[in-house]
N, C-alpha and C positions, 0 to 999 in steps of 0.2 A: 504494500500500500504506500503513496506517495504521501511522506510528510508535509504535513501543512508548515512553509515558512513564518517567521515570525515578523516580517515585512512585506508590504501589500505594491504590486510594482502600480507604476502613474503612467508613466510616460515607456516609449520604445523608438529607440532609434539604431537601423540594420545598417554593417559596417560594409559586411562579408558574411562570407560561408562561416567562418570561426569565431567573428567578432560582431557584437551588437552593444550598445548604452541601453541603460533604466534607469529610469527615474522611480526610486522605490521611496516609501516613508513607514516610520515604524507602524508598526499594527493597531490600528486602536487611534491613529493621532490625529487627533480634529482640522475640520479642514481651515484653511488659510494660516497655518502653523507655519512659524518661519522658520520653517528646518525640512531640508531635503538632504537624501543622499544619492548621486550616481554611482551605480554600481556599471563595470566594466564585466563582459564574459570575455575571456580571448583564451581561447583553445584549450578550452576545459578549465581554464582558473576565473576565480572570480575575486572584482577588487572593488574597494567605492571609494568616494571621497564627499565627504559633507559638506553643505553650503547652509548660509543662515535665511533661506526663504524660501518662498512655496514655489514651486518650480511651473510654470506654463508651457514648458516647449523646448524639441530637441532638435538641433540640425547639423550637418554636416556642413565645413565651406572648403571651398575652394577658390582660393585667391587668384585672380588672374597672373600673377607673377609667379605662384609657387606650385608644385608639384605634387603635393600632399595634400591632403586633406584634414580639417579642424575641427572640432566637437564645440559646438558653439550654445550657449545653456539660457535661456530668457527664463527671467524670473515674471512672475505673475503681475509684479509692480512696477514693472520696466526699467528692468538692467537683463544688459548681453554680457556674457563671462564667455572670454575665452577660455578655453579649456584648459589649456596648454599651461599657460603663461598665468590666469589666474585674471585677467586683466578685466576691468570691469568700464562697461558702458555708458551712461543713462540715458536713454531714449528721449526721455522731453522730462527735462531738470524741474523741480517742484514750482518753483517760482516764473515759469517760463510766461509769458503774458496770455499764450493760448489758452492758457488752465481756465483762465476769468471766463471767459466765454461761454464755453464747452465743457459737457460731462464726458471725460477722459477717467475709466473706469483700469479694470485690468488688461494686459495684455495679453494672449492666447494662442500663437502659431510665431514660431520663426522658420523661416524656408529660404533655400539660395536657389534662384531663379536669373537668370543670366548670369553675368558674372557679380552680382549683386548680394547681399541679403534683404529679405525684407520679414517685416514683422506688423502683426495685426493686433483688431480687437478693438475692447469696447467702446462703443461712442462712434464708432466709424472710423477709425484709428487705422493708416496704413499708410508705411513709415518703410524709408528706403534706406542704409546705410551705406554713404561713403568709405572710398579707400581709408579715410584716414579717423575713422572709427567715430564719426559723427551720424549722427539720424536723423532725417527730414521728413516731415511730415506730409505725404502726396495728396494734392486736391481737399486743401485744408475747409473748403467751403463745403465737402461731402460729412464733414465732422458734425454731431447732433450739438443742438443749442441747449440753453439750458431750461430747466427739468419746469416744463408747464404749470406742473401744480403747485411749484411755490410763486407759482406770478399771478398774483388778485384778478391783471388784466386780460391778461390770456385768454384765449375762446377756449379752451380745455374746464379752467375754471371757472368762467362764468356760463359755460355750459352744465358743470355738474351741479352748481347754486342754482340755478335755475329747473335741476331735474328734482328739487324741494317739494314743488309746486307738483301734487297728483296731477292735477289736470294737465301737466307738459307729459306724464309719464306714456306714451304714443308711444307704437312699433319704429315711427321716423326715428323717434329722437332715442330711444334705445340703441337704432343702427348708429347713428350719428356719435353717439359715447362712446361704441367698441370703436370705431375710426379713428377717433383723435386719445383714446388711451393707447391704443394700436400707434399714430403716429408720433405720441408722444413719449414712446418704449425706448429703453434704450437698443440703440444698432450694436449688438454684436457679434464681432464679425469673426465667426469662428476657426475657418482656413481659408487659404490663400493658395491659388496653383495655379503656373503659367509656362510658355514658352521660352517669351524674352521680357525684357522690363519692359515693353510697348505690349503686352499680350496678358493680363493678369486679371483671376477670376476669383472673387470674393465670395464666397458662403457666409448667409446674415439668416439671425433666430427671426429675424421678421419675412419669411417665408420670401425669402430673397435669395437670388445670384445676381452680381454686380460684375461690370468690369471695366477695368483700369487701358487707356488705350495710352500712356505714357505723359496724356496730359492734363484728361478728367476721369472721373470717376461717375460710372452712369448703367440705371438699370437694367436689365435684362427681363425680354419679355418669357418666363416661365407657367407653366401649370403646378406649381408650387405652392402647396396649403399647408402646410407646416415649419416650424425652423429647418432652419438648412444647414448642416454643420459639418461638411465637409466635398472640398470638389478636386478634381484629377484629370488633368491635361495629357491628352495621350498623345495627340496631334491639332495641326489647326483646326478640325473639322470635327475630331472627336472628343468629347469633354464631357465629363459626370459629374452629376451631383446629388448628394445625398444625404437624409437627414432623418427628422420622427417621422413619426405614423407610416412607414412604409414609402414614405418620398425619397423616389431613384428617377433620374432625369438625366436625358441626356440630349446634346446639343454644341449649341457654337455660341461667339459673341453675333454672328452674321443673323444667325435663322432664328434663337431663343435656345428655350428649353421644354422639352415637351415628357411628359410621366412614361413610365415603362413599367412593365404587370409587374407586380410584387405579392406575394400571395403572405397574407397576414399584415401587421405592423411591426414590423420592424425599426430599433430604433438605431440607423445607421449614422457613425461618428468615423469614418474613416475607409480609405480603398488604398489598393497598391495593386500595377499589371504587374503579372508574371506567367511567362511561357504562353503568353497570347489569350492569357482570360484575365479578367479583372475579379480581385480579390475584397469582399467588402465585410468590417466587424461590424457585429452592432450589440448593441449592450441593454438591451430588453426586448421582449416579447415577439419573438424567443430570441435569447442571448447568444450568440454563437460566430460561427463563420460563413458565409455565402459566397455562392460563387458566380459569373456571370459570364456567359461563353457568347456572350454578342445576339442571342435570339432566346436564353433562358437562364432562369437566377434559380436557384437552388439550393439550400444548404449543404453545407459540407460535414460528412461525419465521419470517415477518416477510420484508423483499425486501432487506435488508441486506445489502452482503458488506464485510469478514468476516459474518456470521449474528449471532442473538440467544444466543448458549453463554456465554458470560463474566456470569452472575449472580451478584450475591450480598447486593441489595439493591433494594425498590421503595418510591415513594410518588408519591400520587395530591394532584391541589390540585385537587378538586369533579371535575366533569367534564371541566376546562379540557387537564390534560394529566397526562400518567404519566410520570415518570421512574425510568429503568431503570440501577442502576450494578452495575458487576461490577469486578475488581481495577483491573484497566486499560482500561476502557467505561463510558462514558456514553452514555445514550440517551434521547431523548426520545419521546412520542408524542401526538399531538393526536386519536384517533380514526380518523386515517386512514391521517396519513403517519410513518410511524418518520424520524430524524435523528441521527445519530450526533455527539455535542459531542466534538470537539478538544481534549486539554488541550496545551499547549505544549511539545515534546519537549524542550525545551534547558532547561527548571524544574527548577529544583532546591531544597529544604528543606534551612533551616538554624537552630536554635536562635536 
């Protein structure tokens, strides 16, 4: 029987066939806790190193000058750490004058998409980093305003003062309240996936894909009725997105986004292609792995026991291999054979 670890993994990010990052937190440790550990797998060993905050996101970079690649760690409050070096970011400094304006909440995806990184998230937040380890803020006018219900004058508020009045309470004006609570939510913008820096597709909880054409930021026409939380750039013509209730879409910036059969609801948080099908986790109803051969989705169950049910996380390195994590599972697969990776039951995280 597989021992149950005494650390719950977050985050996954695939290196290689041998080597993958997690983002683990001890067992039990409440959320928005300033304390994470990345743990290292590299060819059977396993290693971590602590940091003092809650982790948002894993990415690999590749500097246009350099040859290697970097483990790059965004904290939920907006700092980049390199890995390497230890070296620390801040995305938009506390006092920066954008903050007055705008509800800049936490941040949620880092990803290297041309030679770039970029980094997402709440508010509308979608931030490009320079060579020289600075962040800027793209299509600053796509960022939310501030928060309706503390402005007396607001039509939000003097809409809901006025829903007082039984006699206002009408089907109109019921529609009209979900609208502007609806538009007065905050935009969070949960992944990011592109091409080039002229080519970028935003996934938003407000039943949105968005995208970036290098110099605004603008909606996409979808069949989209739930959040969106996560999208995957396969080519220019081919592009997914996916979120709650069973919302799987696919599409372009050209033509939209239009649904694709999903049998059940699914709450899909993440894809990865490998070996010419796309691989999608979702982490309720039902929990698991799916898979999507271009004309049908299916779950995947694998010769595993325990089985493939503890998802909540995928990534693919080319065709080589797919790594599969769930709270307490790791999994790998080379196209043929699944592998269940061991983390060490007696581990423990410590600041």
């Amino acid at each position: 029987m597989q021992k149950k670890s005494k650390i719950s993994f977050t985050r996954l990010c695939a290196v290689s066939y041998d080597i993958a990052y997690l983002g683990t937190n001890p067992e039990g440790q409440e959320l928005a806790t300033p304390f994470t550990a990345i743990c290292q797998y590299n060819h059977g060993e396993w290693s971590y190193e602590a940091f003092d905050f809650s982790l948002a996101s894993l990415s690999l970079y590749e500097a246009a000058e350099q040859s290697y690649r970097i483990l790059y760690v965004l904290a939920e409050a907006g700092i980049a750490v390199d890995f390497d070096t230890k070296a620390r970011e801040i995305l938009i400094p506390a006092k920066a004058p954008i903050r007055k304006d705008h509800r800049l909440g936490y941040l949620r995806k880092i990803r290297q998409i041309g030679e770039h990184l970029f980094a997402c998230g709440d508010g509308g937040q979608l931030l490009q980093r320079a060579s020289g380890g600075e962040w800027e803020i793209l299509d600053p006018k796509f960022l939310d305003g501030p928060d309706a219900t503390l402005d007396p004058s607001s039509k939000l508020r003097q809409h809901l003062f006025k829903m007082h009045d039984p006699s206002n309470n009408t089907q109109e004006n019921f529609d009209l309240t979900s609208k502007l609570i609806l538009d007065n939510a905050l935009n969070v913008i949960w992944d990011i996936a592109g091409l080039s820096e002229k080519d970028i597709y935003l996934a938003s909880e407000k039943n949105a894909v968005y995208h970036y054409d290098g110099e605004r930021i603008s909606k996409l026409e979808t069949e989209a009725d739930s959040g969106i939380l996560a999208v995957h750039a396969v080519d220019a013509d081919t592009v997914y997105a996916c979120g709650r209730d069973g919302n799987f879409l696919f599409g372009n910036s050209r033509d939209g986004f239009r649904k694709l059969n999903v049998p059940g609801s699914p709450v899909f948080n993440g894809m990865a292609s490998f070996q010419g099908k796309l691989y999608l986790s979702s982490i309720g109803r039902p929990r698991g792995l799916f898979v999507f051969d271009g004309a049908k989705l299916e779950r995947v169950e694998g010769d595993l026991v325990p089985g493939i049910d503890d998802v909540s996380a995928v990534s693919a390195v080319g065709d080589e291999v797919l790594w599969v994590m769930g709270e307490k599972d790791l999994l790998r697969f080379d196209g043929k054979t699944w592998e269940r990776i061991l983390f060490p039951s007696s581990e423990t995280m410590t600041p």
